[in-house]
C-alpha positions as CSV (number, residue, x, y, z in Angstrom):
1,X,49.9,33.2,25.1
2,X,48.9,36.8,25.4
3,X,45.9,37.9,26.6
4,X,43.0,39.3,24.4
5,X,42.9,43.1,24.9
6,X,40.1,44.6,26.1
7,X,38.5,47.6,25.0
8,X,35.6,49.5,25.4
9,X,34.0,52.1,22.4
10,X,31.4,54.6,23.3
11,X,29.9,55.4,19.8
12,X,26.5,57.1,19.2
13,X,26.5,56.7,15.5
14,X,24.9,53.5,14.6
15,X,27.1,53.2,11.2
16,X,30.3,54.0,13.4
17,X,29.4,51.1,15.7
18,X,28.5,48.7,13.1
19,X,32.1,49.5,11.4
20,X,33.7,49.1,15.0
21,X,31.7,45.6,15.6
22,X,33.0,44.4,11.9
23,X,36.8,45.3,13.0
24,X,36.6,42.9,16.4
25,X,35.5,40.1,14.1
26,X,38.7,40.5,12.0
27,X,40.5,40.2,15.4
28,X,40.0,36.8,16.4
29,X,41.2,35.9,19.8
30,X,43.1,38.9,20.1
31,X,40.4,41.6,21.0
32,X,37.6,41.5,23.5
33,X,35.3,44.9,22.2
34,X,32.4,46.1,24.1
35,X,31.0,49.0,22.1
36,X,28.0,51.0,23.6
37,X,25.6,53.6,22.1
38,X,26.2,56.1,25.0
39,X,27.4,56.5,28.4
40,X,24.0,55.6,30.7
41,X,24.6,51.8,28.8
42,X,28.4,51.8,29.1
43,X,29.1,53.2,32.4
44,X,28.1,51.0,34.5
45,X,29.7,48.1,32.6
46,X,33.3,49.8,32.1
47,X,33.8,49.6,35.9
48,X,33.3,45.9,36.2
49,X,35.4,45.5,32.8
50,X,38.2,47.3,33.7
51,X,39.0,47.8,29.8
52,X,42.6,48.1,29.0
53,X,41.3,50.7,26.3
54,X,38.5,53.2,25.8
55,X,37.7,54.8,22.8
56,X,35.8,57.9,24.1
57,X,34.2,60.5,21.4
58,X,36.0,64.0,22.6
59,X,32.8,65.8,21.5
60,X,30.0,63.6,23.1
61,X,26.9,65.1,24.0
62,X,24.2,63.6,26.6
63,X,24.6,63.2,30.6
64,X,28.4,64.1,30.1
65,X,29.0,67.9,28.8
66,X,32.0,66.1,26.8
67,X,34.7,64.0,26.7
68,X,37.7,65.6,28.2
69,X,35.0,66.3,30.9
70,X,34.0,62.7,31.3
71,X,37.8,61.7,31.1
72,X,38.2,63.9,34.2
73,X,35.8,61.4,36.2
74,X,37.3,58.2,34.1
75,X,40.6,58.6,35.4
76,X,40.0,58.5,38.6
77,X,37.9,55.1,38.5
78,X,40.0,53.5,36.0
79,X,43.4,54.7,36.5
80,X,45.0,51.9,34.6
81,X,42.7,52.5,31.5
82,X,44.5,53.8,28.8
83,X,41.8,56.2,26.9
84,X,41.9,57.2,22.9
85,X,40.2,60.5,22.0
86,X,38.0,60.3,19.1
87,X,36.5,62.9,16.8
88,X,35.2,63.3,13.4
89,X,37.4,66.0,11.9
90,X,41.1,65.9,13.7
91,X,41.6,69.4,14.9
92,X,45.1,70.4,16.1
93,X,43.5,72.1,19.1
94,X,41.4,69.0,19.4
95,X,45.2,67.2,19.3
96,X,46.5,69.3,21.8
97,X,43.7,69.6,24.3
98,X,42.9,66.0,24.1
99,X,46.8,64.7,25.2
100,X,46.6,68.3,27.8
101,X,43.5,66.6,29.6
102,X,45.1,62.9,29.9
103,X,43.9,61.1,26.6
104,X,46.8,59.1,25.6
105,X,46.2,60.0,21.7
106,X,43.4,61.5,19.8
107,X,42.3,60.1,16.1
108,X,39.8,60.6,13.2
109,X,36.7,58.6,13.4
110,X,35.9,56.2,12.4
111,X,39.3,54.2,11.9
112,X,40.1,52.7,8.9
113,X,40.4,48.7,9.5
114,X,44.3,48.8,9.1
115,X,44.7,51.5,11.4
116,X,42.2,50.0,14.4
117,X,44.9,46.8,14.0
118,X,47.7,49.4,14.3
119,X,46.8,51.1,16.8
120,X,45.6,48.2,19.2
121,X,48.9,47.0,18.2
122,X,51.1,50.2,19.6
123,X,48.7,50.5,22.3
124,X,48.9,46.6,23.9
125,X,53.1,47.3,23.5
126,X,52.7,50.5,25.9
């Protein structure tokens, strides 16, 4: 039996989390999701987790100056955390800088049902 995948979201939008929170519940038994409004919640909490995922806004405001910044820090404490840019409007310098600083892929926000399956899906196979 495989294990559930874990995953961590850090989402400040309250619609953007509610769609996230709808998507676990059509992933019975095979996602474990901890979605947080921002980073003084979620930081903590991602260190005892140890996600196998984070979903990390790349234009994040608050404590953080942004995500690639935050990433920076992340990778160091959860170096076996694989980490999914995630921004509004998919830029291809947002593309590009996002892969440069160490995200393993950058998408459009927020994801579609079908794609969130897809993508956990290519990501648990890496």
């Amino acid at each position: 039996m495989k294990k559930k995948l874990v995953i961590g979201v850090f989402e400040n939008d309250s619609i953007n989390r509610f769609i996230y929170k709808r998507m676990v519940k059509l992933q019975p038994g095979k996602v474990e999701a901890h979605i947080f409004e921002n980073h003084e919640e979620g930081i903590e909490k991602v260190h005892e987790l140890k996600p196998d995922v984070l979903f990390v806004d790349l234009h994040m405001h608050g404590e953080y100056l942004g995500g690639i910044e935050w990433l920076r820090a992340m990778k160091l404490v959860l170096p076996h955390t694989r980490f999914v840019a995630m921004t509004t409007l998919v830029q291809k310098n947002d593309q590009e800088s996002a892969i440069k600083a160490g995200f393993t892929m950058c998408v459009e926000k927020p994801l579609p049902f079908y794609d969130m399956e897809k993508l956990l899906k290519q990501i648990s196979n890496n």
